[in-house]
Phi, psi and omega in degrees: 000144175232132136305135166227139145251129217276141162237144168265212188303157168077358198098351211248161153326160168293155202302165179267150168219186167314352195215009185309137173069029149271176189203132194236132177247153180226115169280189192003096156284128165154190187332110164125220200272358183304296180293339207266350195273300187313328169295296158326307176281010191252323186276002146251053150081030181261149175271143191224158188239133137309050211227135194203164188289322167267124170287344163315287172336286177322311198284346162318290192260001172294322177317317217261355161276343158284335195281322134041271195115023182277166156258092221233142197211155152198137227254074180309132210206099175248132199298317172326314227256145174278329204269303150323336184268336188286339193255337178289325178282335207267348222261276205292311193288026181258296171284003202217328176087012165166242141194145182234339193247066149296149178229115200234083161266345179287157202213139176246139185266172157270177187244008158074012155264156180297164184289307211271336174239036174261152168293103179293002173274016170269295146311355133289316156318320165294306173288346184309319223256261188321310198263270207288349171302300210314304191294324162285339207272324198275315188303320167270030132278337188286303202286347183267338184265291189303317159344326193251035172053027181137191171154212178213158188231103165255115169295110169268128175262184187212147168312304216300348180275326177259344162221093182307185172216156187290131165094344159286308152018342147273302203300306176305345162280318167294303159342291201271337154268021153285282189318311198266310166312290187320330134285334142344315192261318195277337189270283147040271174287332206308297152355304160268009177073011176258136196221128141300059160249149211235118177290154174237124145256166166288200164285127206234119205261110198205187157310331192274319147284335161329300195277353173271331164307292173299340158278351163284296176296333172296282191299356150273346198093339207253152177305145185300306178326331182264355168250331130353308194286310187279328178280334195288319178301358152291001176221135196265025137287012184092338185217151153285122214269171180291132166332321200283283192320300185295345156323317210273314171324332197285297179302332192276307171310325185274259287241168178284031145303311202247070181271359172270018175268143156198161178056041194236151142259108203265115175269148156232103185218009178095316182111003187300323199237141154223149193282000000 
C-alpha cells in the first residue's frame, strides 16, 4: 500500500466539496477514464483507495490526486480473486474508517473476434472481469457501506452493450450483463440505502480511442483527422464525449445529488444513441 496526503492551497486538505468526507474506492486505476474518474472525485473532496494490478500505475495517478488536495491510498488489487477484493475494503475502512463509493471501472477489452472463431474461454475471462469482478468488488463493499448507513455503487457499461459493433461481442455481452445486475442489485440493496447505478459511455475520446484513430487512419491511408471527423458526426453534440465529461457522470452518481436514483444507466454519449 502507498499513501498520499494531498494539500491544497495554504497547506490545508483539499477543499469540501460534493463529495467531502466520503471515501471512494476506484477499481482500474490508469490510463483513460480510471485515472480521469479519481481525478473528478479527488476534486470534489473524496477521500480515495486506489486499486488497479500495477502498482507502477497507481503510483501515477496517486501522485497526480494528491498534487489535487486528495487523501489518498493505494491497493494493488486484481478484481478476479475475491480474497483480493476483501483485503482491498478491509485496506481503505482501516485507513479511512469506511468505504461510502465504489467505482467499479476495471475491464478486460476484447480481442476483435466473430462469435464463431474466438475461442470462448476468452469470453469467459472477459465476464471473469466485467461482470463477476464487479460483482465481487460490490459484495466486499456492503458491509462496510451498511456501517455508514448506506452508500453508492457505479458501474461503467458501454454503448456497445446496446449497439453492438462487429468483433466485440464478449466485451457487449459482458457489458449488457453489467447493466442488468445494476437493476438486480439496486432493487436488493436498496433496502440498505445502498443504491446501484451505471454509467454508459460511447466513444469517449481518450487513450483507448487515440489508438483506433491511428490504426484506422493507418489501415486507410487517410489522415487521423478525417477519422476524428467521422466519430465526431455521429453525435449530434458535434464531438464524441471525453474521458472527463465521463468522470463527471461519475461523480455526479457517487454524490448525494442523484441520492433519489438507483437502478439507472446514466448515458454520456453525446446523444449518439438514446436509450
Amino acid at each position: 500500500m502507498t499513501t498520499a496526503q494531498g494539500k491544497g492551497a495554504g497547506g490545508t486538505a483539499a477543499a469540501a466539496g460534493l463529495l467531502s468526507g466520503k471515501v471512494c474506492v476506484v477499481s482500474g486505476v490508469g490510463p483513460g477514464l480510471g485515472r480521469q474518474a479519481a481525478r473528478a472525485l479527488a476534486a470534489h473532496g473524496a477521500d480515495l483507495v486506489l486499486a488497479a494490478r500495477r502498482q507502477s500505475t497507481l503510483d501515477d495517478v496517486l501522485a497526480e490526486v494528491a498534487g489535487i488536495g486528495a487523501r489518498a491510498i493505494t491497493v494493488p488489487t486484481n478484481i478476479v480473486d475475491p480474497e483480493a477484493c476483501a483485503r482491498l475494503m478491509a485496506v481503505a475502512a482501516e485507513e479511512f474508517g469506511g468505504v461510502d463509493v465504489l467505482v467499479n471501472n476495471a475491464f478486460r477489452p476484447d480481442v476483435f473476434q466473430s462469435f464463431e472463431d474466438v475461442d470462448l474461454t476468452v469470453w469467459r475471462k472477459i465476464m471473469d472481469v466485467n461482470v463477476f469482478g464487479s460483482l465481487q468488488m460490490t459484495r466486499a463493499a456492503l458491509p462496510f457501506m451498511r456501517r455508514r448507513g448506506g452508500g453508492s455503487v457505479v458501474m461503467v457499461a458501454s454503448m456497445v452493450a446496446r449497439q453492438p459493433q462487429p468483433g466485440q461481442g464478449g466485451y457487449a455481452i459482458s457489458k449488457g450483463a453489467l447493466l442488468t445486475a445494476t437493476r438486480v442489485l439496486a432493487d436488493e440493496l436498496g433496502p440498505s440505502k445502498v443504491r446501484v447505478n451505471a454509467v454508459v459511455p460511447g466513444w469517449m475520446a481518450g487513450p483507448s480511442v487515440d489508438i483506433y484513430i491511428e490504426m484506422t487512419s493507418s489501415g486507410r491511408g487517410v489522415p487521423p483527422q478525417v477519422v476524428t471527423d467521422e466519430l465526431n458526426a455521429r453525435v449530434p453534440l458535434g464531438r464524441i464525449p471525453s474521458d472527463e465529461d465521463v468522470a463527471g457522470s461519475i461523480v455526479y452518481l457517487a454524490s448525494d445529488l442523484s441520492s433519489a436514483m438507483t437502478g439507472q444507466a446514466l448515458d454520456t454519449n453525446g446523444g449518439e444513441i438514446f436509450a
